[in-house]
GUPAVO-694280 format. One record per residue (C-alpha): residue number from 1; residue in one letter; y, z, x. Coordinates in steps of 0.2 Angstrom, whole numbers, plus 2048, in hexadecimal, padded with zeros to 3 digits. Example, Ala and Ser with C-alpha at 12.3 -4.5 7.8 and 13.67 -1.06 7.14 Angstrom:
<atoms>
ATOM   n res   Y   Z   X
ATOM   1   A 7EA 827 83E
ATOM   2   S 7FB 824 844
</atoms>
This chain:
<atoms>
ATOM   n res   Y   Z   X
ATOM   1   X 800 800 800
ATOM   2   X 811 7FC 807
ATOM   3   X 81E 808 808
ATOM   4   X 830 802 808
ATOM   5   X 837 80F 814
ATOM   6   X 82B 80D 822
ATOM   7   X 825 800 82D
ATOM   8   X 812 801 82B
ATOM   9   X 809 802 81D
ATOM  10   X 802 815 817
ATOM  11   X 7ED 814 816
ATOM  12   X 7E7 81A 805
ATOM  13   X 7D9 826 807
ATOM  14   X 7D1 82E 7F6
ATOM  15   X 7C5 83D 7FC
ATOM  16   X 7B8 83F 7EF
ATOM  17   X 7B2 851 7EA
ATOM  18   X 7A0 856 7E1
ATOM  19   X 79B 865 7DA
ATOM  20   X 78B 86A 7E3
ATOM  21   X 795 86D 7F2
ATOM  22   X 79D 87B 7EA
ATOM  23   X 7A1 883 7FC
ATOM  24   X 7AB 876 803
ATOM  25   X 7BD 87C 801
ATOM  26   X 7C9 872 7F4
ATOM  27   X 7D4 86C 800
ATOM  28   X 7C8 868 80C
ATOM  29   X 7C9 855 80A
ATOM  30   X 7DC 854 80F
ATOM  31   X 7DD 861 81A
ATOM  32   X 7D0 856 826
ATOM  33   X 7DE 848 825
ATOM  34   X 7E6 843 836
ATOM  35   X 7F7 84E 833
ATOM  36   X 801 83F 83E
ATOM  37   X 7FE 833 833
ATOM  38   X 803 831 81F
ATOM  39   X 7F6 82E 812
ATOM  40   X 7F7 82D 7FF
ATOM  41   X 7E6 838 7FB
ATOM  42   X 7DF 83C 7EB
ATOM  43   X 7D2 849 7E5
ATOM  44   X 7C5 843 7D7
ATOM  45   X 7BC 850 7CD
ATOM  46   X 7AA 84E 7C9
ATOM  47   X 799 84C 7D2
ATOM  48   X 797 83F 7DB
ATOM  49   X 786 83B 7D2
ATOM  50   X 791 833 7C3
ATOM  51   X 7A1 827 7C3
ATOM  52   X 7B0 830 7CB
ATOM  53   X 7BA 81F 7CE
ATOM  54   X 7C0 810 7C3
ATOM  55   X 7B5 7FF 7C5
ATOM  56   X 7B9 7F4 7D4
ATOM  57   X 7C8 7FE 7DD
ATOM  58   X 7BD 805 7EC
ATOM  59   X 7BB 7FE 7FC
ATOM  60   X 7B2 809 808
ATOM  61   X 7A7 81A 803
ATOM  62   X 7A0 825 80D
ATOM  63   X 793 832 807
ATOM  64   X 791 83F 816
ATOM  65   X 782 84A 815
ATOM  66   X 781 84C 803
ATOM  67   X 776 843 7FD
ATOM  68   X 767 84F 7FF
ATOM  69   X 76F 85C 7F3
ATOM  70   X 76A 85A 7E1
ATOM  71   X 776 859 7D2
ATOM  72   X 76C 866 7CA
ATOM  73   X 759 871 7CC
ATOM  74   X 74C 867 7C3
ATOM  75   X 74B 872 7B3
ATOM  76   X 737 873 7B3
ATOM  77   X 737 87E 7C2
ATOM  78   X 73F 888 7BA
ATOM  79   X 736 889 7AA
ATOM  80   X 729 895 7AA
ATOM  81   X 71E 88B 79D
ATOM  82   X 71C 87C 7A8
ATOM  83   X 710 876 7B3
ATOM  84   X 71F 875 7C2
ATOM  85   X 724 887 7C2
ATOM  86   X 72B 88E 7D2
ATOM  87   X 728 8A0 7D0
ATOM  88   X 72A 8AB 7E0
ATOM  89   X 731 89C 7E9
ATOM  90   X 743 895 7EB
ATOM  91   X 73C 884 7F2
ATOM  92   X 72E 879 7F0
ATOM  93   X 726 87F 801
ATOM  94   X 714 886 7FE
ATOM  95   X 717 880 7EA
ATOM  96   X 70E 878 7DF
ATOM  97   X 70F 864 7E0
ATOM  98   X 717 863 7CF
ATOM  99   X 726 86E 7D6
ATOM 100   X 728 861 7E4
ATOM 101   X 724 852 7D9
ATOM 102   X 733 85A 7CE
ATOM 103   X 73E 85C 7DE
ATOM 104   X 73C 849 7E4
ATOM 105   X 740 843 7D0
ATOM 106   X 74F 84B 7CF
ATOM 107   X 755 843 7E0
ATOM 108   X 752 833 7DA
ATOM 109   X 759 834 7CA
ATOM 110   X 768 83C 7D5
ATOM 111   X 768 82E 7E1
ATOM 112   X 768 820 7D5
ATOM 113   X 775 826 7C9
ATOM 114   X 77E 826 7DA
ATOM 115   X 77C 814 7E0
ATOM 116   X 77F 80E 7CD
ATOM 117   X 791 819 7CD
ATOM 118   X 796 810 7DE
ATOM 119   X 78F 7FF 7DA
ATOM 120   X 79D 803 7CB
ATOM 121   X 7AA 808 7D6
ATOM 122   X 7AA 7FC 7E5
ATOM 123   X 7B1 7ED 7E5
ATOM 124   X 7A7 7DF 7EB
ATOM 125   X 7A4 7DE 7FF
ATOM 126   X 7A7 7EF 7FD
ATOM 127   X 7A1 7FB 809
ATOM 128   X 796 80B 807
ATOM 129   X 790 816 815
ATOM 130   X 783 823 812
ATOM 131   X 77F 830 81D
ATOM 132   X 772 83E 817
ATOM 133   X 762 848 81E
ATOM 134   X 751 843 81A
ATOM 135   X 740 845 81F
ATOM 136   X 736 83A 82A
ATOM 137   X 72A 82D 820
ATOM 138   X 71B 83A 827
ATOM 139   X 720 84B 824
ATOM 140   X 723 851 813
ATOM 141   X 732 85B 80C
ATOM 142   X 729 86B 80B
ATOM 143   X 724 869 81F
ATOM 144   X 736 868 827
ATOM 145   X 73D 876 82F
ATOM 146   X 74D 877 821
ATOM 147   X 73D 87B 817
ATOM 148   X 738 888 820
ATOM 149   X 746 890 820
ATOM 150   X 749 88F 80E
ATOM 151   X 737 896 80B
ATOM 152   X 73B 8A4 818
ATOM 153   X 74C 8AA 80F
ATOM 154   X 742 8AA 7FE
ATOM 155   X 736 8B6 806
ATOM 156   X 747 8BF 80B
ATOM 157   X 74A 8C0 7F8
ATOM 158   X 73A 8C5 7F2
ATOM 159   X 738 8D3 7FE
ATOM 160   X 749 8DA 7F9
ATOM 161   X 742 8DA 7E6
ATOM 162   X 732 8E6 7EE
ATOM 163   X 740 8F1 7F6
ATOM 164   X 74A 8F4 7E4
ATOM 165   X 757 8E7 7EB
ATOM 166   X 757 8DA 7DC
ATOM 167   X 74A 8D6 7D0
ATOM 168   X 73A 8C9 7D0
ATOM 169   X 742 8C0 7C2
ATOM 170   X 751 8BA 7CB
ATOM 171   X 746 8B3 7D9
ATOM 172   X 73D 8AA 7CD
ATOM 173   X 74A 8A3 7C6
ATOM 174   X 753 89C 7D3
ATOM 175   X 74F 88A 7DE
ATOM 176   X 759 882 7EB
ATOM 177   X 762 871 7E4
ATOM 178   X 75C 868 7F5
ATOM 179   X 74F 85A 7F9
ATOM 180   X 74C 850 807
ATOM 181   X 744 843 802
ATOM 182   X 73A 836 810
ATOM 183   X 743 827 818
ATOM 184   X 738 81A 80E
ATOM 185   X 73C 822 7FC
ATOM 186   X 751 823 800
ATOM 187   X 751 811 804
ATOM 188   X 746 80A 7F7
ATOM 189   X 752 814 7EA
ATOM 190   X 761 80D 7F4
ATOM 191   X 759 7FA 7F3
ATOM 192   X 753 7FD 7E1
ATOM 193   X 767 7FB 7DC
ATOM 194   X 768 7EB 7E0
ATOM 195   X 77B 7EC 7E0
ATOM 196   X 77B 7EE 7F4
ATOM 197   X 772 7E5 804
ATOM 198   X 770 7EE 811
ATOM 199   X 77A 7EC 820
ATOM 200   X 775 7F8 82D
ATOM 201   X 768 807 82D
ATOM 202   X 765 813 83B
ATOM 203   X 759 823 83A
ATOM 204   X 75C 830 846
ATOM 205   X 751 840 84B
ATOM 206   X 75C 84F 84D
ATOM 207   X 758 851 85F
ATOM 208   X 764 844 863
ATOM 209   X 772 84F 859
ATOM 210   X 76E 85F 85C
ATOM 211   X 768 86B 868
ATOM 212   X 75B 87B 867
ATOM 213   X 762 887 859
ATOM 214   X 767 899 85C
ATOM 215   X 760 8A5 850
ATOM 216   X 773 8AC 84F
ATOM 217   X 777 89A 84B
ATOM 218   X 769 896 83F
ATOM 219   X 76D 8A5 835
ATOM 220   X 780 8A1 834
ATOM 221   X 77C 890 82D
ATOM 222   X 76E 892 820
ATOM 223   X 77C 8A0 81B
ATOM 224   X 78B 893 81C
ATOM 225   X 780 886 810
ATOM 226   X 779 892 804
ATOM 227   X 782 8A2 803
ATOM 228   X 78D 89C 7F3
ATOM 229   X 77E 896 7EA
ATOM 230   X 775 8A9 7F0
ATOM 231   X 785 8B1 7E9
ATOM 232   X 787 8AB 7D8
ATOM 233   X 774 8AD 7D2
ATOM 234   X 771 8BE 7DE
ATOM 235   X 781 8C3 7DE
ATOM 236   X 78C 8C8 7EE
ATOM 237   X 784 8DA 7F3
ATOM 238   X 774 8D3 7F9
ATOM 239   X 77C 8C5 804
ATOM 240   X 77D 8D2 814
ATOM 241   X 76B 8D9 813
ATOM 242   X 764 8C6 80F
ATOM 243   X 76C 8BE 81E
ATOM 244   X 766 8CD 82A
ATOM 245   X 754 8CB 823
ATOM 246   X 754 8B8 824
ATOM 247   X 75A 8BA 837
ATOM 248   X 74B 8C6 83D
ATOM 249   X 741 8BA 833
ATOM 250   X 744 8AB 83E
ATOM 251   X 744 8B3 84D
ATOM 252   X 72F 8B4 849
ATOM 253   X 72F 8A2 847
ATOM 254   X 738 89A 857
ATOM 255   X 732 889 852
ATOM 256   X 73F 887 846
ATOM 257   X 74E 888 853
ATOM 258   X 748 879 85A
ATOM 259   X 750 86A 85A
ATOM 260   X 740 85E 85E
ATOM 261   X 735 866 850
ATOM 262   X 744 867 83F
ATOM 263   X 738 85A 836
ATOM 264   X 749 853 831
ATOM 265   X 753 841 835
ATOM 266   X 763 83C 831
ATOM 267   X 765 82C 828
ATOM 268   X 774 821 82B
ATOM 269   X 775 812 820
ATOM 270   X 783 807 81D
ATOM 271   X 782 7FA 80D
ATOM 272   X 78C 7ED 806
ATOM 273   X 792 7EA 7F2
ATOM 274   X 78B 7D9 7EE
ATOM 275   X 795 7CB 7E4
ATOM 276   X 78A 7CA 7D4
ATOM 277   X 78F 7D2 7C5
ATOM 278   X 793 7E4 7C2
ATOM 279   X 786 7F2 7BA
</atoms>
């Protein structure tokens, strides 16, 4: 957009916010904007799994690891009468298939109600770039190290419950909105669009981003992730004591500081909005 009273023209940039990152500060997006520099930004409300834009008046989006948070818990797991219950679990490590069978629908429900909102929103030419974690095409979700972890802070929770800390119920009624599904199934729901081809794809393993964990550091970040999801369904006094428990935990399993051995990629794929006719 040209601006009468300077020279150049001010870049547009429109910083797009979801709901299931509910810990990321509102004013995140514009506080990360290059302060030499003017921009005309814009915040839209709404998940990012449904339209947030007009049709046809974006040119470039970029989804940074988000994808693998879900736009809600499947609701069987949660339902006591059905075969996919997660009781005593606030993942589907160690579950029953139909808990993980639940988990990878809703992802991909989730990821194709958001490749149909952008095929909507780009214009055509338009670019996308996706960044999110997967697993690699032979390991399952319920075998990477974030899985470990998970099913190491829900044993956190349930011994708290034996202690007179909380109650069995709210265990059981909590899950984790996250889901790493393999490399294969993420890019057969991104090509099942149609809307897109697919211009550059690159997997890397997490070696090659980061080092061996420190269980001060592993502890800090699972707490950074989760600990306002914890807070709203636990409440806040049990954060401290959870946290504490979940550090001495991963300290007995040393495996899951390293870097080699986190059973988890990151995906980096960038896609282009083909001419034909709009969704």
């Amino acid at each position: 957009m040209e601006n009468a009273s300077t020279k150049s023209a001010i870049p547009q940039s429109y910083a797009m916010k979801g709901e299931v990152l509910t810990a990321i500060p509102k004013t995140l997006p514009f506080r990360i904007l290059p302060a030499s520099r003017k921009y005309f930004a814009a915040a839209a409300p709404g998940s990012f799994f449904g339209r947030l834009f007009p049709r046809e008046t974006l040119h470039f989006v970029h989804s940074s690891a988000s994808l693998h948070w879900l736009s809600e818990v499947p609701e069987k797991i949660a339902d006591r009468n059905s075969d996919a219950w997660n009781k005593g679990r606030i993942y589907c490590v160690n579950s029953p298939k139909e808990v993980a069978d639940a988990y990878a629908a809703q992802q991909r429900k989730d990821l194709e109600n958001f490749m149909h909102a952008r095929a909507q929103e780009l214009v055509s030419n338009g670019l996308m770039v996706i960044r999110m974690a997967a697993a690699p095409d032979e390991i399952l979700d319920s075998d990477t190290k974030p899985g470990e972890q998970f099913e190491l802070l829900g044993s956190c929770l349930l011994d708290m419950t034996k202690e007179g800390l909380g109650s069995e119920e709210k265990v059981d009624s909590f899950n984790l909105p996250i889901f790493y599904s393999s490399v294969n199934d993420v890019m057969a729901i991104l090509g099942a669009n149609g809307c897109f081809s697919i211009e550059w794809l690159q997997v890397l393993s997490l070696e090659h981003i980061l080092g061996d964990l420190t269980v001060e550091v592993a502890t800090s970040t699972c707490r950074a992730v989760l600990e306002e999801l914890l807070e709203k369904h636990f409440g806040s006094g049990i954060i401290d004591e959870l946290f504490n428990r979940f550090g001495k935990k991963v300290k007995e399993f040393p495996h899951l500081l390293n870097a080699h051995k986190q059973g988890i990629v990151q995906l980096f794929v960038i896609l282009k909005r083909k001419l034909h006719d709009r969704p």
